[in-house]
N, C-alpha and C positions, 0 to 999 in steps of 0.2 A: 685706694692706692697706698694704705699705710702713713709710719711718719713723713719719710725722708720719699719725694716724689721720684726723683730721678737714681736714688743709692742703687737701685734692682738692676740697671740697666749696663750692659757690656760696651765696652768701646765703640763698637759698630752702631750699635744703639742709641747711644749719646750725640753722635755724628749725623745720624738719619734724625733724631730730635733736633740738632742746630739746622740743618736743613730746613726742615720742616718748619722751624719757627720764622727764618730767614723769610722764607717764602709765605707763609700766612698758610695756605692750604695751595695744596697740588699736586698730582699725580705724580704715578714712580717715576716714568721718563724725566720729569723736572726736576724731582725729588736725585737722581741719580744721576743728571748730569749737573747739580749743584755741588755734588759731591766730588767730581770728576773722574778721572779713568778708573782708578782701583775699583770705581762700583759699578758692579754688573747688575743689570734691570731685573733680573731673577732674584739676585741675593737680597734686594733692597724692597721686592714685592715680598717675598716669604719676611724677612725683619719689620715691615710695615704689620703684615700678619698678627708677627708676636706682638708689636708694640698694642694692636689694638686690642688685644687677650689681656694684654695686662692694664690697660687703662689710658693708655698715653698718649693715643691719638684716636679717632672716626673718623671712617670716612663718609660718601655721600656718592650714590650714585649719576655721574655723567654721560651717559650714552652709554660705551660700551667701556669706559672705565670708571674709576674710583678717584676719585678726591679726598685727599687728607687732611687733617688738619689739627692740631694740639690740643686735647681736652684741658689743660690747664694754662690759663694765661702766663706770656712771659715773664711779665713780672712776678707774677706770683713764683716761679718755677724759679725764677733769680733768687729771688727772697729767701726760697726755701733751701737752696743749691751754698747760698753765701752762711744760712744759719748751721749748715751740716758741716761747712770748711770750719766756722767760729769753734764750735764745741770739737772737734776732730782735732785741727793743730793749734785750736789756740787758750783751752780751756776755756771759750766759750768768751772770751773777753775782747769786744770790738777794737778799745784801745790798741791791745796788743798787733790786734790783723795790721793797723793803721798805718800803727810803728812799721810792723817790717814792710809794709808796702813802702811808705817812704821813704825806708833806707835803702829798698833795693832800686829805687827810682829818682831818687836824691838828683843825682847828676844830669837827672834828662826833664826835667821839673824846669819849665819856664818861670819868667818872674812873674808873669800873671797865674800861672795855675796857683803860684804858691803865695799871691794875694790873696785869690780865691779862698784857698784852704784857710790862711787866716782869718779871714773874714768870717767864714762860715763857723770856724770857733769863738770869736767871739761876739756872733747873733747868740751860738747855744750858751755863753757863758754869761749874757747879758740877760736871756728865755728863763735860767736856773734863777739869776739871780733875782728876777721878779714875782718867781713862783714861791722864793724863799721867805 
């Protein structure tokens, strides 16, 4: 599937993958009413299609249909999705994604989320300073 698992894939494609992941594995009909009206059972069977050509889903025969399902774990597929945005807009530097998450979210950050966040920095600043 290359470096970047998801970089290959068009809008429609990305959308039948949230789908798809949403669901765990499932036919087009579920597959396509998860997506709601704009997707027609045809367009979203031929796009299942391509996605299984290219790597990104199998399916599994059930009677007289098909079952799909993600050949790569979500997390893994998050993981790989977050390191493509890092290098892309951030010159690769998690710090920086951080920041601007924060500043665009600033205002709607509860005081517990933003205990949290402190917290969580300084377990890793207390992790550094034991390794050090």
């Amino acid at each position: 599937m290359g470096k970047s698992l998801h970089a290959d894939l068009s809008r429609r494609e990305r959308e039948i993958m949230d789908a798809v992941y949403q669901l765990g594995e499932a036919g087009v009909a579920e597959i396509a009413r998860r997506m709601g009206d704009e997707a027609g059972y045809d367009s979203v069977r031929v796009t299942l299609g391509i996605l299984e050509k290219k790597g990104h889903v199998a399916h599994r025969d059930e009677g007289r249909r098909y079952v799909y399902r993600p050949t790569v774990p979500h997390a893994r597929a998050t993981k790989t999705a977050l390191r493509d945005v890092l290098k892309t807009f951030f010159g690769g530097s998690p710090s920086k994604a951080i920041l601007t998450l924060l500043d665009m979210s600033a205002a709607r950050l509860s005081p517990d989320e933003l205990d949290q966040i402190a917290a969580w920095i300084e377990k890793e600043k207390a992790s550094e300073e034991d390794t050090a």
